[in-house]
N, C-alpha and C positions, 0 to 999 in steps of 0.2 A: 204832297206826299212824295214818301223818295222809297225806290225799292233798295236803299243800304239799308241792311241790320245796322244800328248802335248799340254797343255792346257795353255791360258796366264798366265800373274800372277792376281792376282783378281782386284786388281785396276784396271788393263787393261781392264776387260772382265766388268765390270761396268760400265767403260766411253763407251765403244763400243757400248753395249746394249743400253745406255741413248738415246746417238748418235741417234743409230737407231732408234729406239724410238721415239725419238723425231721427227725426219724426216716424219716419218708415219704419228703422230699426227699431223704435219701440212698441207701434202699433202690430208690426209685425210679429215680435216676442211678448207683445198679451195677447195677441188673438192668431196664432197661428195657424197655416191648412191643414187640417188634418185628414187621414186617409177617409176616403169611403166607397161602399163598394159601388156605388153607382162615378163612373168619372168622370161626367158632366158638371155634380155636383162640386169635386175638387176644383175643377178648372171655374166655377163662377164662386166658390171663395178665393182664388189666389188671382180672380180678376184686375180687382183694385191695386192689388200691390206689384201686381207683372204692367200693368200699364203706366202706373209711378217709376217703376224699373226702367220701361224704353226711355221716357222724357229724360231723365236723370243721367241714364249712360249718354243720349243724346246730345242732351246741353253739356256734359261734363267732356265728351272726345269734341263739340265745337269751340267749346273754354282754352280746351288744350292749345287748337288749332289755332286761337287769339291772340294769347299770348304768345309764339312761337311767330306772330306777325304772318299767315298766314291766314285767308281770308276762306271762312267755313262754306262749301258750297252748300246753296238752299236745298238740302233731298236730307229725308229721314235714313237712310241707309247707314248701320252702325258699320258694316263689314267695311262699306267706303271708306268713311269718315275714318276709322280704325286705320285705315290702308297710307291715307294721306298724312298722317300723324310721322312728325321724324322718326328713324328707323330705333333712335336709344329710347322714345319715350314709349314706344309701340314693345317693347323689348321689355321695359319696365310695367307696364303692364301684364305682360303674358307673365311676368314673376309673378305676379298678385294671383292669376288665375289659377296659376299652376300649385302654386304654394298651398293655397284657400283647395284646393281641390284633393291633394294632398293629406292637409290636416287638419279639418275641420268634421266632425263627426259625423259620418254618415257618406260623405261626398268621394270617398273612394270608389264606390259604383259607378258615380255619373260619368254617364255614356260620351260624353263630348271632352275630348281627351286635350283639347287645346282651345287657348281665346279666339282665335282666329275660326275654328270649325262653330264656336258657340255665338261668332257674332251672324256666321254664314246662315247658321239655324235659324236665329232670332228675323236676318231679315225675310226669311220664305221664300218662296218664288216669285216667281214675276206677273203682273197681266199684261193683257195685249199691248199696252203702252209701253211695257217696260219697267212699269216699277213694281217695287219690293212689297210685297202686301202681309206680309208676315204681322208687324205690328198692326196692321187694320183684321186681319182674324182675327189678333186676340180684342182689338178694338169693338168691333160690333159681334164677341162669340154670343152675349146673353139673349142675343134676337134673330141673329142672318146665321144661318149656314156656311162653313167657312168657302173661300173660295180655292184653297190649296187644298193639297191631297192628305195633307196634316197639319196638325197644329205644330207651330215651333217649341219646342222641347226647352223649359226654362228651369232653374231654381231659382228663387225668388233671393237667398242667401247669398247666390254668385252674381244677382244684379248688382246687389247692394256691395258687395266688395267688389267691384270692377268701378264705383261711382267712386269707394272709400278710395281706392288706387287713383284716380282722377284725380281727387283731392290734394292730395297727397301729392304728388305730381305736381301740381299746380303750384302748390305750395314751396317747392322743391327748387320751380323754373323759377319761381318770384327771389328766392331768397339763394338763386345761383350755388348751388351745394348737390350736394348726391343724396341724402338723408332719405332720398323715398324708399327705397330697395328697401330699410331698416324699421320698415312698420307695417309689413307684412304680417300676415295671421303669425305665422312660426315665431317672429319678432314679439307681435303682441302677448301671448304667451309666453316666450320668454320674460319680459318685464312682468309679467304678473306672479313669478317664482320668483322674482328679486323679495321679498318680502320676507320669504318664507330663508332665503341664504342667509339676509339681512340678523331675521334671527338668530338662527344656527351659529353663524361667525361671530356674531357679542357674545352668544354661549362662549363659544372656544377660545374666543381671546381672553375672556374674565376665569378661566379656567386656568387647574394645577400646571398642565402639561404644554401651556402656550410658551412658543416659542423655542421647545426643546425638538420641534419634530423633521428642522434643517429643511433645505432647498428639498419642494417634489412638485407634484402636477395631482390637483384629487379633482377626480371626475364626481361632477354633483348629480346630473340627470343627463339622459340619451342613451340608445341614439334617436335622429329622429327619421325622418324619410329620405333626406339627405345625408346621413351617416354623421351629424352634428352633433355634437352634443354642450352641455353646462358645464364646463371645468373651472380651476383657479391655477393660476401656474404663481406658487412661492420661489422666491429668487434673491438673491443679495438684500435680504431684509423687505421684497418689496412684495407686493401682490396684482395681479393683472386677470381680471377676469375675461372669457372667451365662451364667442355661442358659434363656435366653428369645428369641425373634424380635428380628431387627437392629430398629436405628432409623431410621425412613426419614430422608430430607435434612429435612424439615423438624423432624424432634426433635432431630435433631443436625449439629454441624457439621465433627464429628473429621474425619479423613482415617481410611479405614476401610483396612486393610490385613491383605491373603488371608494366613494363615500356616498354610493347610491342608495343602501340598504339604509344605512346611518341615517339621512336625512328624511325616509320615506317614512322610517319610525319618530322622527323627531316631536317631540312635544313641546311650544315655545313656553307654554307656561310653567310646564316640569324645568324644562330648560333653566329658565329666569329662575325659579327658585330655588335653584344648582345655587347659583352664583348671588344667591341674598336679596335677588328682587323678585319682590311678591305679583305686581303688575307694571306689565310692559310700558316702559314710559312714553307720553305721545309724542307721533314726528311734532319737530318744531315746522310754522307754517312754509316758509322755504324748501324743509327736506321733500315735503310734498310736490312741489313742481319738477316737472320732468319734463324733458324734450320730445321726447317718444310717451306721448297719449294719444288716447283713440281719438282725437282731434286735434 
């Protein structure tokens, strides 16, 4: 017996994670915690899924650390583990937290304003030894008594995107590119309006008036928490779509034009039969792959 971890190779430990991952996310959106007024009873529904939560952020900031040829010290401590992580990947992260906290429904409340204070919470305080018992409160909460003066403060939502951010990450350092920052909640959401533009713009191009409307800048959606928004900037014939902050007057000189009303009324199927088709024809199977999916 050897006290080395061996560790898989990183493709493996990626699909694995997804896996899991994934699994959670679904078990978690059909059986979700729901409020009750006794909160014992919450806290031993979101048992299962906050202890899935630790192992997962766990393995996923030790994955990081592997790949990065940096050897994971043996302690369950996220806030550590988090700390010894490069300072760009650690940075890429707190995007993920920040964003997800930001703009995901409901999570503007939560009280732990950064990743850094939410890893601090998760690991608890310390016993006489010295170590983090936070994950063993919620570990034995169905039977012991905890041994902190609280329980650590979780969303079961923000576990699961700090693992998806792991991933992602991961994925990121393997294929030497920056692509993580770009599939963050606000990103994911963005690609999921692409559909709906996708529509709108076949309307407009198969319409009377295409092409008559010269170089401008039409904003589709936003702003968002970051003062972002959905534009197109038309230009010498060409088009460039954008999910960043307008340009003030002085960057640009387009005619900017609101197409937020427009779109939010749009009907793809009225649309379509503006311009002679009765049903939307299907993507062909390639239009469907995209680089940015939830996995």
């Amino acid at each position: 017996m050897t006290d080395k971890i061996t560790y898989k190779k990183p493709l493996d430990v990626r699909a694995w994670l997804k896996t899991a991952l994934r699994m959670e996310w679904q078990k978690y959106s059909a059986t979700p915690v729901t409020p009750d007024w006794i909160p014992g009873n919450e806290l031993a529904q979101a048992w299962g899924y906050v202890l899935a939560g630790y192992f997962l952020i766990e393995q996923g900031l030790k994955a990081i650390l592997h790949v990065c040829d940096v050897e994971p010290p043996k302690i369950h401590a996220l806030s550590v583990l988090f700390k010894d992580l490069p300072a760009e990947h650690q940075d890429v992260l707190r995007t993920y937290y920040d964003d997800f906290r930001h703009t995901f429904p409901g999570m503007t409340s939560f009280p732990l304003a950064t990743l850094d204070e939410f890893l601090v919470n998760l690991d608890g305080a310390r016993d006489s030894r010295g170590a983090y018992i936070g994950s063993f409160d919620w570990r034995y909460f169905l039977t012991e008594e905890r041994s902190s003066t609280s329980m650590p403060h979780v969303s079961v939502n923000i576990m699961h995107e700090i693992v998806y951010g792991c991933v992602q990450l991961l994925r990121s350092i393997d294929k030497e590119d920056d692509e993580a920052d770009f599939n963050t909640y606000s990103w994911r959401l963005r690609w999921g309006r692409e559909e709906r533009y996708e529509d709108w713009l076949t309307v407009q191009r198969n319409s009377p008036r295409s092409g008559q409307e010269g170089d401008r800048l039409e904003i589709l959606w936003g702003p968002d928490y970051r003062d972002r928004y959905d534009y197109l900037e038309f230009k010498g014939g060409q088009m460039k779509p954008f999910f960043e902050r307008l340009p003030n007057q002085e960057e640009t000189e387009l005619l900017v034009v609101d197409k937020r009303s427009e779109l939010e009324s749009f009907d793809p199927e009225e649309g379509f039969r503006s311009i002679g088709i009765t049903v939307r024809q299907p993507a062909r199977p390639q239009d469907t792959e995209s680089r940015h999916v939830m996995f």
